[in-house]
C-alpha positions, 0 to 999 in steps of 0.5 A: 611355279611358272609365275616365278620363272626367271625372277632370279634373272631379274634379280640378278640384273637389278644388282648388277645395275645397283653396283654399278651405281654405286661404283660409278659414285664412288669413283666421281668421289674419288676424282673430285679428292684427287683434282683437290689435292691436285689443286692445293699442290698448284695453288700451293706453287703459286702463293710460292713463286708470287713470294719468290717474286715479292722477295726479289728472287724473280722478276715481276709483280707478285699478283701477276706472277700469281696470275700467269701460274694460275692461268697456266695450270688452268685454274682460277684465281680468285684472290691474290694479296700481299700483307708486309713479306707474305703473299695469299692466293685463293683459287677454285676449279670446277670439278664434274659441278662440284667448285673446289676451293683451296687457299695458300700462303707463303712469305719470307721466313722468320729468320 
């Protein structure tokens, strides 16, 4: 019976550290969704005011309207183009070594 003294201590212990681990995983799961989102509503913006800027309602060339933003918002931008009356942006950040990547459009509308 003593070689079993205190084995549910170190039971104990060992889930603590397992649902720790778990926790801690989840979490950086959950982080890098929300710096997703965040970086699809920023991008978003962007491929926004570079076609406000291609439109004429604001000053300055679509692509560095699109390159100050992103410099701004502390993202990268990987590409910028411009096809007929609408503007495509593609960006990414880095997020606890995962890169996230996230692409929009934006132009004039059909009316």
């Amino acid at each position: 019976m003593k070689a079993e003294s205190g084995s549910g201590t170190i039971l104990a212990i060992a889930l603590m550290t397992a649902s720790l681990g778990v926790f801690a995983l989840t979490q950086s799961i959950v982080l890098a969704e929300i710096e997703h989102h965040r970086l699809n509503v920023r991008v978003e913006a962007i491929a926004l005011a570079a076609a406000d800027s291609l439109r004429g309602l604001t000053t300055g060339y679509p692509c560095e309207v699109a390159g100050k933003m992103a410099k701004r918002f502390e993202i990268s931008l990987d590409k910028c183009r411009v096809e007929a009356f609408e503007v495509e942006v593609e960006s990414h950040k880095e997020v606890l070594g995962i890169r996230l990547i996230s692409k929009a459009r934006a132009g004039a509308s059909a009316l």
